[in-house]
MIVOVEX-570418 format. One record per residue (C-alpha): chain; x, y, z; residue in one letter; residue number from 1. Coordinates in steps of 0.5 Angstrom, whole numbers. Layout:
N
R   c    east   north      up   r     k
R   A       X       Y       Z   A   NUM
...
This chain:
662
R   c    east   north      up   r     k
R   A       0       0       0   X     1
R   A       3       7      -2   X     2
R   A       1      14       1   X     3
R   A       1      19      -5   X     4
R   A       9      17      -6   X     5
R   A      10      19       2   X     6
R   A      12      13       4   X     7
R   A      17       8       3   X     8
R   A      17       0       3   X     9
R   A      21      -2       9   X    10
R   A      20      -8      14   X    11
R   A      17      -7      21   X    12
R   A      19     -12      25   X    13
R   A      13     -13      29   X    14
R   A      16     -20      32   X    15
R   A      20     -18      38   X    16
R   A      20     -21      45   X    17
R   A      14     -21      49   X    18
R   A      14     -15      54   X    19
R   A      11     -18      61   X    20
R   A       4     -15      61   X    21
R   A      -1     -16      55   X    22
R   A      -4     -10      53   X    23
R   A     -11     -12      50   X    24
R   A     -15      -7      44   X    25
R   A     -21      -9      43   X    26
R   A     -24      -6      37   X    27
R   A     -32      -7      35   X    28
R   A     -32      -7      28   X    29
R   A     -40      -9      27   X    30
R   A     -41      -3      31   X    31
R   A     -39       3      26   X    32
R   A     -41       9      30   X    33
R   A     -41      17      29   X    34
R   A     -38      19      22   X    35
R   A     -31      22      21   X    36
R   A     -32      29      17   X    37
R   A     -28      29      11   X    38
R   A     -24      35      14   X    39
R   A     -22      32      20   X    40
R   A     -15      33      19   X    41
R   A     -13      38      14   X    42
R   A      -8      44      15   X    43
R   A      -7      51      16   X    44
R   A      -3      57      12   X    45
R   A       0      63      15   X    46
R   A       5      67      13   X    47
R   A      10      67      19   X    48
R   A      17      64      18   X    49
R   A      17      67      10   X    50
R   A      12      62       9   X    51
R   A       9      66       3   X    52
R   A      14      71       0   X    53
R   A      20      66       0   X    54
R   A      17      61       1   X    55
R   A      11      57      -2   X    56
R   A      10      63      -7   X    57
R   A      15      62     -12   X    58
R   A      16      69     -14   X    59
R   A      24      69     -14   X    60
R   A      25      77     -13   X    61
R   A      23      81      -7   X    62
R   A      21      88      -7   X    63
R   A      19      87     -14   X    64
R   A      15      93     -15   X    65
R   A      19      98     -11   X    66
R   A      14      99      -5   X    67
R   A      18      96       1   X    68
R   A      18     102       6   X    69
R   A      22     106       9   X    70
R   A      26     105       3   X    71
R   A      24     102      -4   X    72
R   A      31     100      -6   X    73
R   A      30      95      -1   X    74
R   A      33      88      -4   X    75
R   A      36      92      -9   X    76
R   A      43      95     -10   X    77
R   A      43     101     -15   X    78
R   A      49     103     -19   X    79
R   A      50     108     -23   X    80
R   A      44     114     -24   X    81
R   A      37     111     -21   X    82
R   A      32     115     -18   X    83
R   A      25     112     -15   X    84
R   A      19     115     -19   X    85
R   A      12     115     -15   X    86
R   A       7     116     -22   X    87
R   A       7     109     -24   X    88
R   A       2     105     -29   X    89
R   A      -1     101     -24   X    90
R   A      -5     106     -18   X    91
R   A      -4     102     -11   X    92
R   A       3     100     -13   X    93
R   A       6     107     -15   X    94
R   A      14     106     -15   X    95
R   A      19     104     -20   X    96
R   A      25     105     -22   X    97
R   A      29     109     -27   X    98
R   A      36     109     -30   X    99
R   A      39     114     -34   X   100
R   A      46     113     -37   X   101
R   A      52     115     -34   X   102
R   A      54     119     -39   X   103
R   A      61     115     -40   X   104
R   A      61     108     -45   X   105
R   A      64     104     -39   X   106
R   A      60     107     -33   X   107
R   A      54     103     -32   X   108
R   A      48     104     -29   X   109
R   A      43      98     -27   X   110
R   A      40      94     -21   X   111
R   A      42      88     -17   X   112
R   A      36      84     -13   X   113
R   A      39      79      -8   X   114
R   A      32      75      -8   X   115
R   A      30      72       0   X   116
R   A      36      69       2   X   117
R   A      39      69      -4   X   118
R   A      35      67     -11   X   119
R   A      35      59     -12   X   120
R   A      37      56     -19   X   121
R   A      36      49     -21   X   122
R   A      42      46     -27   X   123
R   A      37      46     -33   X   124
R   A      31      48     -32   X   125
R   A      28      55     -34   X   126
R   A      26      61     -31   X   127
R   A      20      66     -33   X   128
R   A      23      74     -32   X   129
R   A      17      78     -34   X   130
R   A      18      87     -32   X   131
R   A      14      93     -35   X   132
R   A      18      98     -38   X   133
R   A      18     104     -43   X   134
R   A      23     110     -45   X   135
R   A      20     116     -43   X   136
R   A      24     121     -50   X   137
R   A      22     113     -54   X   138
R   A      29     113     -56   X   139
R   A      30     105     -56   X   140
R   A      34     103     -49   X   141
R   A      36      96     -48   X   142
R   A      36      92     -41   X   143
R   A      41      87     -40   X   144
R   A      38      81     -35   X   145
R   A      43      76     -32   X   146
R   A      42      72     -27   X   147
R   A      50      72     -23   X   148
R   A      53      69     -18   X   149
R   A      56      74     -15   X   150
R   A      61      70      -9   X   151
R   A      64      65     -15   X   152
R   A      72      64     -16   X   153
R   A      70      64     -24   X   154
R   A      73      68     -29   X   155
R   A      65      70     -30   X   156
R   A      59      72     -25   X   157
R   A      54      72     -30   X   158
R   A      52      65     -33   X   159
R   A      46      66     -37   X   160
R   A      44      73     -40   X   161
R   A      39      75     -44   X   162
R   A      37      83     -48   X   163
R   A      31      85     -48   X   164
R   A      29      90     -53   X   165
R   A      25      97     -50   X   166
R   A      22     101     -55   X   167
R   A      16     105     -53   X   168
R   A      15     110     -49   X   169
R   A      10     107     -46   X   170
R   A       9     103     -41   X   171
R   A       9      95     -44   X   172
R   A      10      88     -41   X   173
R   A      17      84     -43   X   174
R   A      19      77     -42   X   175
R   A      24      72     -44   X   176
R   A      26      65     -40   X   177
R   A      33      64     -37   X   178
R   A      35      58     -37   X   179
R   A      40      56     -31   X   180
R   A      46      52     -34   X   181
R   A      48      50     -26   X   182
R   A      45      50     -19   X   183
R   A      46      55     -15   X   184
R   A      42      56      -9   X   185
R   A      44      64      -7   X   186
R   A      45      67     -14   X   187
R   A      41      75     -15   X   188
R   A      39      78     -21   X   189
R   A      43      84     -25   X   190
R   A      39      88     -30   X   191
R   A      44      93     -34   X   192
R   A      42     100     -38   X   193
R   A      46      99     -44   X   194
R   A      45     101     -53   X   195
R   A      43      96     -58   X   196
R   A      51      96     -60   X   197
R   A      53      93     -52   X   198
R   A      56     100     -48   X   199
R   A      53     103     -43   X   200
R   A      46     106     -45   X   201
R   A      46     113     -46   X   202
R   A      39     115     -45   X   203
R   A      34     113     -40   X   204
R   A      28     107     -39   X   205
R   A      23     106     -33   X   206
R   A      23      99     -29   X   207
R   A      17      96     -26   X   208
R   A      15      89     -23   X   209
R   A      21      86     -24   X   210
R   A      18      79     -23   X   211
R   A      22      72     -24   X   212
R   A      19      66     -23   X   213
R   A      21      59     -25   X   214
R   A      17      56     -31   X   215
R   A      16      49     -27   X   216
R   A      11      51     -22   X   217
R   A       6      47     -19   X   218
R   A       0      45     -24   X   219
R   A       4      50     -29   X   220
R   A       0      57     -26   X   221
R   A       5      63     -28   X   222
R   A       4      67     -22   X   223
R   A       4      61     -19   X   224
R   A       7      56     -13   X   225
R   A      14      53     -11   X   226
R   A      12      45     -14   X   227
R   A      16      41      -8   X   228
R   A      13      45      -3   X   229
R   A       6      45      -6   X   230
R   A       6      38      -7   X   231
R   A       9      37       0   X   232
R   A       0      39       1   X   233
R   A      -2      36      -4   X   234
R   A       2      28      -1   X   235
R   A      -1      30       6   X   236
R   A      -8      29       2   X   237
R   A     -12      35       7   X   238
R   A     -18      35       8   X   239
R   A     -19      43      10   X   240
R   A     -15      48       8   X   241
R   A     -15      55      13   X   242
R   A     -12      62      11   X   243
R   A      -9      66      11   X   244
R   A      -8      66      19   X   245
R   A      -7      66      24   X   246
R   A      -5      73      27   X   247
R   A      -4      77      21   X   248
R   A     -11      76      19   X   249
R   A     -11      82      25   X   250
R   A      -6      86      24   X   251
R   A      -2      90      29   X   252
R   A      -7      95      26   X   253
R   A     -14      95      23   X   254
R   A     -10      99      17   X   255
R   A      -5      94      17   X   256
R   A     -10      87      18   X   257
R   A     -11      83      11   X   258
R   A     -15      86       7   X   259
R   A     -17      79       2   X   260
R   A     -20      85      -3   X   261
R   A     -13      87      -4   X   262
R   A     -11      80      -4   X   263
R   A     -15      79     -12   X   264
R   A     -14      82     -19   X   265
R   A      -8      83     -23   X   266
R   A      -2      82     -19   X   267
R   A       2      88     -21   X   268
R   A      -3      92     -17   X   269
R   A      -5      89     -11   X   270
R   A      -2      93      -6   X   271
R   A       4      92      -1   X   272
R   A       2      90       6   X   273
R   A       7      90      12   X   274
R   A       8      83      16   X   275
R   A       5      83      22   X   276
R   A      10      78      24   X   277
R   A      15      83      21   X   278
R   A      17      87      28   X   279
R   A      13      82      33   X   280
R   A      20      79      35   X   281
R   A      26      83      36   X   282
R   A      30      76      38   X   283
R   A      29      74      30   X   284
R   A      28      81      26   X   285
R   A      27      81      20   X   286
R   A      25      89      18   X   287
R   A      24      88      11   X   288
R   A      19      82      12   X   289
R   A      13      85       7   X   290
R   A       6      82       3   X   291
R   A       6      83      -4   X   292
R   A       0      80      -4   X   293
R   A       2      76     -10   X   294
R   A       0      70      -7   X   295
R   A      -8      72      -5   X   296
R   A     -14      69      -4   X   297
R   A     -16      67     -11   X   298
R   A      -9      63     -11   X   299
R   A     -11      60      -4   X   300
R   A     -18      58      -7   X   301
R   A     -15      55     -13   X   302
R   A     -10      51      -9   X   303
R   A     -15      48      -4   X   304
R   A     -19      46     -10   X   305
R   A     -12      42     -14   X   306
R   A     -10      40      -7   X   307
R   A     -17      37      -5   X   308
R   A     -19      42       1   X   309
R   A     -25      45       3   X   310
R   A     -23      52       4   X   311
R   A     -23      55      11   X   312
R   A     -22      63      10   X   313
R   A     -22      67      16   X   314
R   A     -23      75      15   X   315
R   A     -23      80      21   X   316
R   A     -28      81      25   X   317
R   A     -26      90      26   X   318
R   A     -21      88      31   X   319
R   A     -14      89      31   X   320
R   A      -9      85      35   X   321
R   A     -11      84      42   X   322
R   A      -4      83      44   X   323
R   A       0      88      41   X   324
R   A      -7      93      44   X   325
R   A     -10      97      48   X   326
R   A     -18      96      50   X   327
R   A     -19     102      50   X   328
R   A     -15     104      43   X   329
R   A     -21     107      39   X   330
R   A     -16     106      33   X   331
R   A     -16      98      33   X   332
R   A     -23      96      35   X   333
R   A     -29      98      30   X   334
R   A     -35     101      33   X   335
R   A     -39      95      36   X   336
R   A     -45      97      31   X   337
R   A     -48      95      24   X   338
R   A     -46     100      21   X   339
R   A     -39     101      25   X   340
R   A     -38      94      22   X   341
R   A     -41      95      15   X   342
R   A     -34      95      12   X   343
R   A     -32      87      15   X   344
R   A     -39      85      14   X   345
R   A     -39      88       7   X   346
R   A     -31      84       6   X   347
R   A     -36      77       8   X   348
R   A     -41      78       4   X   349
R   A     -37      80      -2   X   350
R   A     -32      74      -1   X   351
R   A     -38      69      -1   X   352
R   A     -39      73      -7   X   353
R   A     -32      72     -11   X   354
R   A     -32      64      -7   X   355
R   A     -39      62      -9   X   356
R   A     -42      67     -14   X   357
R   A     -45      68     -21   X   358
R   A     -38      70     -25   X   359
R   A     -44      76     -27   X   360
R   A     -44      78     -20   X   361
R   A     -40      83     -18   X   362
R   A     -35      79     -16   X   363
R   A     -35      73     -18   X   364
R   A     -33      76     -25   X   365
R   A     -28      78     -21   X   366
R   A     -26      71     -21   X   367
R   A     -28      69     -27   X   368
R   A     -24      74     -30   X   369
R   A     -18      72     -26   X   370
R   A     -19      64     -30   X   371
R   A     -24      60     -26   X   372
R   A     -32      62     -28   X   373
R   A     -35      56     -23   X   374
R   A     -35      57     -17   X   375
R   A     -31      55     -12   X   376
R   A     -36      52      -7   X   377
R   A     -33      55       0   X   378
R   A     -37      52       5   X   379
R   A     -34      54      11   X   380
R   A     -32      62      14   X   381
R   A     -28      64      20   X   382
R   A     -30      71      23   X   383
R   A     -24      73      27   X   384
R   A     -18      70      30   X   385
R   A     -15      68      37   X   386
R   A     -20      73      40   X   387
R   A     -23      74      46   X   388
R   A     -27      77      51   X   389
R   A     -34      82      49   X   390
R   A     -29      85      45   X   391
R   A     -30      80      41   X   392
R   A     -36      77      43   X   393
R   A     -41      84      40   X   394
R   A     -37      84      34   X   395
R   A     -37      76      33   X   396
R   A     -44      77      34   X   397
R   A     -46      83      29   X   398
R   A     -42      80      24   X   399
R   A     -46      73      25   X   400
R   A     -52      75      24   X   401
R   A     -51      79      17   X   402
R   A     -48      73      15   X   403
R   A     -54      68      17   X   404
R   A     -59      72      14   X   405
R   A     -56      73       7   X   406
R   A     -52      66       7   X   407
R   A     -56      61      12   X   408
R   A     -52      56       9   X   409
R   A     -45      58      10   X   410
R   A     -42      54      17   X   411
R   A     -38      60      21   X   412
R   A     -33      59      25   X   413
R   A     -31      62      32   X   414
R   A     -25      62      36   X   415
R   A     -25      60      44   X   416
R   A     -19      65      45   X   417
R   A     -12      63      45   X   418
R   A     -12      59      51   X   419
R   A     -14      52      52   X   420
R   A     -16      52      59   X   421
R   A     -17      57      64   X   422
R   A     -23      64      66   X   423
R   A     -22      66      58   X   424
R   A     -23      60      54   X   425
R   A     -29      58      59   X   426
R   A     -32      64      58   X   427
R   A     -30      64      50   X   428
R   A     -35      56      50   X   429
R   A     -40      60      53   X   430
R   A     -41      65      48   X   431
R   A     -39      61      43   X   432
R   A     -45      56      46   X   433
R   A     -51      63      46   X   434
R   A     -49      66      39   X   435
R   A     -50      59      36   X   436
R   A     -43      58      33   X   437
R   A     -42      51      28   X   438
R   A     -35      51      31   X   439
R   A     -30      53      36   X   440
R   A     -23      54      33   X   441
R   A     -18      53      39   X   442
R   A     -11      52      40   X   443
R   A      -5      50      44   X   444
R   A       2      50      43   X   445
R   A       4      46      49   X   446
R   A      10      42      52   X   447
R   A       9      35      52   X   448
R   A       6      35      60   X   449
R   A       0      38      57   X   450
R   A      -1      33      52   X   451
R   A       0      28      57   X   452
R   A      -6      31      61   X   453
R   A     -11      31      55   X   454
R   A     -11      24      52   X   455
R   A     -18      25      54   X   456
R   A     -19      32      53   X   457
R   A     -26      31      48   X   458
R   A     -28      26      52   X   459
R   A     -33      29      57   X   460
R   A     -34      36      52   X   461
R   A     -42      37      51   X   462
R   A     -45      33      44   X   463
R   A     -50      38      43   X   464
R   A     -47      44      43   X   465
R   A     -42      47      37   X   466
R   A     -36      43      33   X   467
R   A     -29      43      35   X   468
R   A     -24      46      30   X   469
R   A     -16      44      33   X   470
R   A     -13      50      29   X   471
R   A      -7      51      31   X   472
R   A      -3      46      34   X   473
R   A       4      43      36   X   474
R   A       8      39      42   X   475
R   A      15      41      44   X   476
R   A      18      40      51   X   477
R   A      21      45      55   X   478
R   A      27      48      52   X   479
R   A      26      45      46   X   480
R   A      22      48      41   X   481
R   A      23      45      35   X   482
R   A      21      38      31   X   483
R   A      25      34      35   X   484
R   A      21      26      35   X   485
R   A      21      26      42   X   486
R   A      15      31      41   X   487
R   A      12      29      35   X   488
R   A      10      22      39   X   489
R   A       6      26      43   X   490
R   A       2      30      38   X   491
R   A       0      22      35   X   492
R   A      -2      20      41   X   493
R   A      -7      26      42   X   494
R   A     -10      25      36   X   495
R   A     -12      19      38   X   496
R   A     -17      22      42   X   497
R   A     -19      27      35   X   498
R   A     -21      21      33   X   499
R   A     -25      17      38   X   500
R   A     -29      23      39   X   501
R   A     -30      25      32   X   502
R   A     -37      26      33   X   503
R   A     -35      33      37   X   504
R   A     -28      34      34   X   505
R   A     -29      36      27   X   506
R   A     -24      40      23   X   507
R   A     -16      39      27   X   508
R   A      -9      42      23   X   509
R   A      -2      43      26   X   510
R   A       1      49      26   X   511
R   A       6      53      23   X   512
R   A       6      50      16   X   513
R   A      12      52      14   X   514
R   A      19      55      16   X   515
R   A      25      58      12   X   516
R   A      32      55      14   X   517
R   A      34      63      14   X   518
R   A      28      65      16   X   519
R   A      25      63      22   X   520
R   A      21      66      28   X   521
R   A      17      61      31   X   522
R   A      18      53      31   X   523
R   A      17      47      31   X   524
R   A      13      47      24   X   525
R   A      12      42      19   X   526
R   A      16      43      14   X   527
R   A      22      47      14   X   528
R   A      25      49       7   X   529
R   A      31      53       3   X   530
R   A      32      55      -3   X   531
R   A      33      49      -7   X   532
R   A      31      44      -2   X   533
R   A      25      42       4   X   534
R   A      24      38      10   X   535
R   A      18      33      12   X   536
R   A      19      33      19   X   537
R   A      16      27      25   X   538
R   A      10      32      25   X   539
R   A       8      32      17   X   540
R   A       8      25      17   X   541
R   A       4      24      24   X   542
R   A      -1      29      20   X   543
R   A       0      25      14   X   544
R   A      -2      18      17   X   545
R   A      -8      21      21   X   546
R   A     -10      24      14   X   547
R   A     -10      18       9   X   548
R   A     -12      13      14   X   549
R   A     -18      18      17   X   550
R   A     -24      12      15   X   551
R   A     -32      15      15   X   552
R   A     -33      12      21   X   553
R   A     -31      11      28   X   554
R   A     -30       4      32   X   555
R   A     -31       4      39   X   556
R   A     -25       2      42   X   557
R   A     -23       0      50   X   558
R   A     -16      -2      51   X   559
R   A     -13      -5      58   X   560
R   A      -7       0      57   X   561
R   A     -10       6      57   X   562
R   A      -6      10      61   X   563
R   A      -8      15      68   X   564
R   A      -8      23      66   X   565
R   A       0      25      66   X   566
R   A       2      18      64   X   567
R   A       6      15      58   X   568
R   A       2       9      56   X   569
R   A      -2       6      49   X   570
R   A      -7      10      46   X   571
R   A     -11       7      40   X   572
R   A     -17       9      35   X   573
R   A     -19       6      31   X   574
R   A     -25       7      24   X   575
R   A     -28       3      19   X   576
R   A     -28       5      11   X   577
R   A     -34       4       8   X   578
R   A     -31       6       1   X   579
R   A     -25       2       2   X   580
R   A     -28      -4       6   X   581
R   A     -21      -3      11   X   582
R   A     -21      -4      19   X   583
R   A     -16       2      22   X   584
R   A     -13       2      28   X   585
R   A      -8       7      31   X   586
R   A      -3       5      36   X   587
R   A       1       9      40   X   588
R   A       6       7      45   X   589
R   A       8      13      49   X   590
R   A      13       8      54   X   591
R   A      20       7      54   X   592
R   A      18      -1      53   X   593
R   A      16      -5      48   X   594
R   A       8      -7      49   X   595
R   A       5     -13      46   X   596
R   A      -1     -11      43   X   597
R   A      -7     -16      42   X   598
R   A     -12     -13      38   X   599
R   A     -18     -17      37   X   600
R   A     -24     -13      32   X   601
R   A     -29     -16      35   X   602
R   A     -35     -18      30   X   603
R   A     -31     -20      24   X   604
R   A     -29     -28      24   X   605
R   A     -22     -27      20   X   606
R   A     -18     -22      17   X   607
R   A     -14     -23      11   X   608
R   A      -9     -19      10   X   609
R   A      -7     -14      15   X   610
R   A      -2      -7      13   X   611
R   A       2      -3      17   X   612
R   A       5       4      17   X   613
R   A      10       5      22   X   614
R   A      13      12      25   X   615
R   A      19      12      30   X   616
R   A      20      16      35   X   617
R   A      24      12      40   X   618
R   A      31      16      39   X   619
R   A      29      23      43   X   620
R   A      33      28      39   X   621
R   A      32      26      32   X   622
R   A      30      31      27   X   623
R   A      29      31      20   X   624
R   A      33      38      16   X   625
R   A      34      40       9   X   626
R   A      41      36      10   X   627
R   A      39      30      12   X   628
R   A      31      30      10   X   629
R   A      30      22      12   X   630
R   A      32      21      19   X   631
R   A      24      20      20   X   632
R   A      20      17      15   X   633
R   A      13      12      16   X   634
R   A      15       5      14   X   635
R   A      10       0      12   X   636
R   A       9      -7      12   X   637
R   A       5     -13      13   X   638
R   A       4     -19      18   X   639
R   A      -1     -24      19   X   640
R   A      -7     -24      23   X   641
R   A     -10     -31      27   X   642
R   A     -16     -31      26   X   643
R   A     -20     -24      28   X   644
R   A     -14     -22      32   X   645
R   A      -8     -18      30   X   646
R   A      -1     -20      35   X   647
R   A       4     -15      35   X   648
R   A       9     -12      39   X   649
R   A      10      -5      39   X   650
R   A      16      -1      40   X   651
R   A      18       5      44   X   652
R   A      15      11      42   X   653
R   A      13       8      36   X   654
R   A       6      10      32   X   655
R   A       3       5      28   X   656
R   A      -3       4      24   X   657
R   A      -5      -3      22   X   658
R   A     -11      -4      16   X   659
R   A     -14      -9      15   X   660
R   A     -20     -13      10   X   661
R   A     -24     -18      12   X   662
């Protein structure tokens, strides 16, 4: 059995000495119970650790369209005469550059872009630069393009080079594809003003979104993906995909939360946005972490279609970060009235709208003229995030109502604050409960001593009440904030207790999804990444197991091991698939002893063929990196099974899934 290319064929030795107790699953298979939702395990996107820009967005030049502030060279390195001009061809990206000669055939003039981190180039393959250019007096100009490596010890930096041809005094798109003849992980862009004869330009030509892309983008979109990361979502097979945060949905302030409508219609004039994680750590500062918005919402839309994810938008509720403000800073917090709202409630009708709507409607021809007329069929819309208190609760409820009374069928999402327990988070069920919620959002970066004291967390919560989304997620231990497989164990364990409890429990993603080597503030991620090559951590595979093994319905499970709260043990679930015909039982042995595991599926009177997928997280301090990617990986397997019964002996630490078919 394969997992969309995850996981490799390897034994798992199932066979080894009997430990002193017999732990005993029972799994009732004729009894299939509350049905698992498709989006039971999915994933959630923000752009932290230069997860978009730099990252899963391929856009290969930072501060493409001179925006960046306080300064607009910034990833530039100017020579020669340039100077920033503000009355550009596109209004909400006003800046670009222009050249002018240097007067002298050997004094130069031109532009160096250092990309994020550097630019990332692959031996052979092809690269898309496209920018807008025109010569103001219409005297023919040319812009020379390289691609360079500036720290190399050959005769030349330079390794490809391309002329482009500028003739028009107005304002015209140009491209031409560079193919790179090496891999280079941190080469730049170098454009040159030079004459059609080769010497330095003796006139003057404006630049503007200056824009490199490799040709070789996931599912070939010109503004489009970097392949592996994308692909990377596509193999966890999600069920959901929420977007775009997280906290920058909320921004430092109002003026700065994210705005979606600024996030669609053309690239060139989607407006530059300051990160809301730009300044959030001093400890790891990044002053020139920006938002080109290239990577928006309608790209969003059209990745959880291609990934198979039911799209989960959150939108601001007219509140800035309750962190980073104030209660009484009139600035962050839109008036609590329908009409102090009607912007952010107005953003909500209008993006239903662009999801759902008529490609004749307003802004679904939006949509439709960026490429895709039918509609994409959001289901789900969240109203604020990670918020709390009556700050949030009037807002949430204004904001609600005005969505229900246009759009009954929309499920919406609320948030229990940023705590998983305490006066706050009590308080959040409770509204959540009156204003009639479809899910609660909660979240939990926790050490491993609150995941030990939650395998049962779901157990007693109300069934009649709303659903649970686990939206943001991740174990690590005290001092070790990163994706170290002594934590990871435990996020699987926990989810055991998602999946028992599936009725309640409907949407659950880790988080953060992404991390650049280079460019992190925040850990432990899923995938960590470079220019040229990613990392599938523990995690990643944990989320991946759970979500290509998630059945259609949950089997009721006891097990004789399960362990007291705060104690390591052996955690199980266990799910039928009704279109498969499978028999799924998730094991996690917690313990720093093998366990002999008897599971017997009771209803059934054999079984005849038994797979297995097994995680190993036995050595405490192992990871995976971008240079060593594979020191955690599932492998699988096949035993055989007496009668009804499955008998294993299951390793330290060690997650295994075992399928099985009548």
């Amino acid at each position: 059995m394969k997992i969309r290319h995850l996981l490799l064929g390897a034994s798992l030795a199932l066979t080894l000495p009997t430990a002193a107790q017999e732990n005993i699953i029972t799994v009732q298979a004729d009894k299939p119970g509350a049905a698992v939702e498709p989006t039971m395990y999915g994933i959630f996107f923000e752009d932290i650790n230069y997860a978009a820009d730099g990252g899963l967005y391929a856009e290969l030049v930072k501060n493409r369209s001179f925006e960046f502030q306080p300064d607009p060279l910034t990833g530039w390195q100017a020579f020669g005469k340039v100077s920033i001009k503000d009355d550009g061809p596109f209004p909400r990206n006003p800046h670009y550059a222009r050249l002018e000669t240097m007067g002298h055939g050997d004094w130069w003039t031109g532009l160096v872009n250092e990309g994020f981190f550097g630019i990332g180039l692959k031996e052979g393959h092809e690269y898309r630069l496209s920018l807008y250019a025109r010569v103001p007096d219409g005297k023919t100009q040319m812009l020379r393009a390289q691609l360079i490596d500036p720290y190399t010890d050959k005769e030349k930096q330079e390794f490809v080079s391309k002329d482009i041809k500028v003739m028009s005094s107005e304002w015209k798109k140009y491209t031409v594809i560079l193919k790179s003849p090496e891999t280079i992980e941190k080469a730049q862009l170098r454009l040159f003003l030079c004459e059609t004869n080769g010497k330095s330009g003796k006139g003057t030509c404006d630049v503007e979104h200056v824009s490199l892309f490799p040709v070789d983008t996931w599912n070939g979109h010109e503004n489009g993906l970097r392949r592996d990361l994308a692909q990377a979502l596509y193999d966890m097979h999600p069920g959901v995909l929420r977007f775009p945060g997280g906290c920058i949905v909320e921004g430092v302030t109002l003026e700065n939360r994210y705005s979606w409508k600024n996030s669609v219609g053309p690239v060139e004039n989607r407006p530059l946005n300051k990160n809301r994680w730009e300044s959030t750590f001093t400890y790891r500062y990044y002053p020139d972490y920006f938002q080109s918005y290239g990577l928006g919402f309608y790209e969003f839309f059209l990745l959880s279609e291609e990934i198979g994810a039911e799209p989960l938008p959150i939108v601001n509720v007219g509140m800035a970060c309750q962190y980073q403000n104030k209660k009484d800073d009139k600035k962050a917090y839109a008036e609590a009235t329908e009409e102090g709202l009607k912007e952010y409630i107005d953003d909500c009708l209008d993006l239903i709208e662009f999801a759902n709507g008529d490609s004749t409607s307003t802004w679904g021809k939006v949509r439709a003229e960026m490429g895709h007329p039918e509609p994409f069929n959001m289901k789900f819309l969240g109203i604020g995030n990670e918020q709390w208190e009556d700050l949030y609760y009037e807002r949430l409820e204004i904001v609600m109502n005005a969505v229900r009374k246009a759009h009954p069928e929309i499920k919406v999402v609320g948030t229990s604050g940023p705590d998983a327990e305490g006066k706050e988070f009590d308080h959040g069920w409770v509204a959540m409960k009156k204003l009639g919620a479809d899910l609660v959002d909660e979240h939990f970066y926790r050490p491993i001593s609150w995941f030990k004291n939650e395998w049962n967390r779901y157990d007693e919560y109300d069934r009649k009440g709303p659903k649970v989304f686990a939206g943001e997620y991740a174990c690590h231990d005290k001092g070790k904030k990163y994706n170290h497989a002594g934590a990871t164990i435990y996020e699987a364990a926990f989810m055991t207790g998602l999946e028992r409890n599936a009725d309640v429990v409907h949407m659950a993603t880790y988080a953060p999804l992404f991390a650049h080597v280079d460019g992190w503030q925040w850990r432990p991620d899923a995938i960590w990444f470079d220019n040229l090559h990613m990392a599938k951590t523990a995690s990643y595979y944990v989320q991946a197991m759970f979500a290509h093994n998630k059945g259609t319905n949950v089997l009721p499970v006891t097990n004789t091991a399960f362990p007291l709260k705060g104690e390591d043990g052996l955690l199980a679930s266990a799910v039928w698939d009704k279109e498969t015909g499978e028999y799924i039982v998730k094991v996690v042995n917690t313990t720093d002893s093998t366990m002999q595991v008897s599971i017997k599926l009771d209803g059934l009177k054999s079984i005849s063929h038994v797979g297995t997928i097994t995680l190993d997280c036995s050595d405490y301090n192992a990871e995976n990196t971008v240079e060593d990617p594979n020191v955690i990986e599932p492998d699988e397997s096949t035993i055989a099974a007496k009668g009804n019964v499955i008998n294993a002996a299951i390793r330290p630490k060690n997650f295994v899934v075992f399928k099985a078919r009548k």
